[in-house]
C-alpha angles and dihedrals in degrees: 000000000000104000111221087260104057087049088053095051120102125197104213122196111215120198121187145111093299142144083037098108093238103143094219099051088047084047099058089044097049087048079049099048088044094046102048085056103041082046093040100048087051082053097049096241127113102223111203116196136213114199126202106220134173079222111042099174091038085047090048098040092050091037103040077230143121118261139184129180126277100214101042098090086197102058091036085054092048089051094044084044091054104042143071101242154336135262124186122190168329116202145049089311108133101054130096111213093093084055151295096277109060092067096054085042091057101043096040091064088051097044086052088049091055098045086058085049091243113165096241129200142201109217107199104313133186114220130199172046089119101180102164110063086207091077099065100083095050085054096038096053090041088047091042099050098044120102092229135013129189125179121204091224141014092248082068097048092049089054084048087055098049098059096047112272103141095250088222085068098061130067123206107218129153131269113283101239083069086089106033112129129222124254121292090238098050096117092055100037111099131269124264121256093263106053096091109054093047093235106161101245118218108186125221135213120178141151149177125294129120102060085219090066088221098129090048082054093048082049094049088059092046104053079043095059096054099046078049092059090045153345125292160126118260103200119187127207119198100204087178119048140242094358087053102054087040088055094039087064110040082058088041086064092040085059088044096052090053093042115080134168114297081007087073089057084206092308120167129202128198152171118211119185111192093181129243097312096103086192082067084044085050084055102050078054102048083059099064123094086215146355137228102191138166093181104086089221089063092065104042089058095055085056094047080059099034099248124157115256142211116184127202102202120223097154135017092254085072083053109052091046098061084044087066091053093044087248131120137203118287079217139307136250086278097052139017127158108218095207092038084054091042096051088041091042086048088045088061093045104052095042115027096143088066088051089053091048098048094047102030093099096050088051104041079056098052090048094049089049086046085079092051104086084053102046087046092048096042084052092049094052094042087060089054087052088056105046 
C-alpha cells in the first residue's frame, strides 16, 4: 500500500551547467533547490530533485541530493524515465557563442524528457545569442512543447518570439540567485580580512575574454587609478576556479606595479577564495561596501545585498541585468575610461546608502518575482497529483 507521502512526493530531474565550480551557475542551482522546497512544502508536495552534474559525487555531496551524469545518456535516460518531470535551467543555456554544441545538448535533454512524455519546464532561463538559424527550430520545438517557460529578462522573451514560441506562453521573471540567502550561520561566520582596518572594500569580479587581455589591462588602470585617489581594499572574487583566480592575479600585479609607495595611498589588494558554497561567496560579497564586476553572477549577488555595482559589460545579458535595476554598464571589454571609473567607483563609496535608497525598490521587487518559476511548477505538479 503506497502512504500519502510516497504518493506527494515528486522526483524532479534538473539539467544545467552545473558540477563545474563556477560559483554562478552553483548559485542558480542552490536558489532552485531552495525554492522548489520552500514552493513545494506551501503546496503540500515534497519535490526531490535529481541534478545532472558533470560531477555527480562532488553535486550530491554540496547539495545533500541525488546526481547523475550529464553526459552518460544511459544514466540521464534512467533519471528522466523515473521522475515526474523535467526542469532546465537557469542560466545562459540556450545560447551558441560559447559553441555549436551547447544548444543540441539543452534541447536534447528536453526533447528526451518529452518522448518519455515527461511534463518539462524552463526555470528562468536566459536565451541568446543565437547566432546559427539553424538552431530555431531546435529551441522553438523544445519551448512549444513544455508545459511552462520563464525567461530571466524581456530581451529573451522577444528572441523567443521571433522564432515562433506564443509570447503568452513565457514569463519573464528574474534570475533565480536574485533570491539566494546567505548561510545560516552568516552571522557567526568571521569576518572578512578588511573589516579591521576600516579600509572601504570595493569588490572585484573579472574574468577572461579578449585573448589579447586588453580589456584586463583597461580594468587594471582602472582599478590603479582609484587605489591612487584614496585609500582602499581591492578584493577579488574568482567566481570561476581556478581561471578566475589565475585572471584575478595577473591583473592583481598589473595594479602593484602601478602602485608605489605614497602612489598606493595605503591601498591594499587581495584575493579571497571562499571555496566552491556560493551561499560563502554570497557572504564575501555581502562585506564589500561595493563591486566592480564583469560575471554576471557577481553582480547579481551584490543586488541580491544590496551592494552598489558597478558592471563592466562583455555580453547583453550584462546589460540587460543592470537595466532592470535602472543601471548601465561603467564600460565594456572594448572601452573603459580609467578617471570616469575612479571618480564612479569613489561616488559609491562615499554614499552607498543613496544608492540603496534609490534602487531598494527595484531590487525588493526582483527578489519577491525570483520565487515565481517554483511556485508555478509546484502548482503544476500538485494538479497532476489531483487529477
Amino acid at each position: 500500500m503506497v502512504s500519502s507521502m510516497e504518493k506527494e512526493a515528486r522526483r524532479i530531474v534538473i539539467s544545467g551547467y552545473y558540477g563545474f565550480h563556477n560559483s554562478g551557475d552553483e548559485a542558480v542551482l542552490r536558489s532552485i533547490l531552495l525554492a522548489l522546497e520552500e514552493q513545494g512544502a506551501a503546496a503540500g508536495i515534497t519535490i526531490v530533485p535529481v541534478v545532472l552534474s558533470g560531477d555527480p559525487a562532488w553535486t550530491s555531496r554540496m547539495y545533500g541530493v541525488e546526481a547523475v551524469h550529464r553526459m552518460r545518456p544511459a544514466e540521464v535516460w534512467r533519471a528522466l524515465r523515473g521522475s515526474q518531470g523535467l526542469i532546465s535551467g537557469g542560466g545562459s543555456l540556450l545560447q551558441d557563442a560559447t559553441g555549436a554544441k551547447t544548444i543540441p545538448y539543452y534541447t536534447g535533454i528536453i526533447k528526451m524528457a518529452q518522448l518519455l512524455r515527461k511534463p518539462t519546464f524552463i526555470y528562468s532561463q536566459g536565451i541568446g545569442p543565437v547566432n546559427r538559424r539553424w538552431m530555431d527550430p531546435l529551441i522553438r520545438n523544445a519551448m512549444r512543447k513544455s508545459a511552462y517557460v520563464s525567461v530571466r529578462d524581456a530581451e529573451s522573451a522577444a528572441l523567443l518570439g521571433r522564432i515562433g514560441v506564443p509570447q503568452d506562453r513565457i514569463e519573464v521573471v528574474p534570475d533565480p540567485v536574485m533570491g539566494m540567502p546567505l548561510p545560516a550561520d552568516a552571522a557567526a561566520a568571521p569576518g572578512g580580512a578588511g573589516e579591521a582596518d576600516a579600509l572601504p572594500v570595493l569588490g572585484v569580479s573579472l574574468r577572461h575574454w579578449r585573448k589579447d587581455g586588453a580589456d584586463l589591462e583597461r580594468a587594471a588602470d582602472a582599478l590603479a587609478a582609484l587605489a591612487s585617489r584614496r585609500a582602499v581594499r581591492l578584493r577579488f572574487l574568482p567566481f570561476h576556479t581556478p581561471d578566475d583566480a589565475e585572471t584575478s592575479r595577473l591583473v592583481m600585479e598589473r595594479i602593484s606595479s602601478k602602485l608605489d609607495g605614497a602612489n598606493s595611498r595605503g591601498s591594499v589588494v587581495e584575493l579571497v577564495e571562499p571555496g566552491d558554497d556560493p551561499q560563502r561567496m554570497l557572504l564575501e560579497v555581502s562585506r564589500c561596501d561595493a563591486l566592480f564586476g564583469m560575471r554576471l553572477h557577481a553582480l547579481i549577488y551584490a543586488a541580491n545585498q544590496e551592494v552598489p555595482l558597478m558592471g563592466l559589460s562583455y555580453d547583453p545579458k550584462i546589460d540587460q541585468f543592470l537595466h532592470r535595476l535602472g543601471l548601465t554598464a561603467v564600460g565594456t571589454t572594448e572601452q573603459l575610461d580609467a578617471e570616469r571609473f575612479a571618480a564612479e567607483a569613489g561616488a559609491l563609496l562615499d554614499d552607498a546608502e543613496g544608492w540603496k535608497r534609490d534602487h531598494r525598490d527595484a531590487i525588493l521587487r526582483l527578489k519577491q518575482q525570483s520565487q515565481q518559476p517554483a511556485q508555478q511548477i509546484a502548482r503544476l505538479l500538485r494538479q497532476t497529483i489531483s487529477r
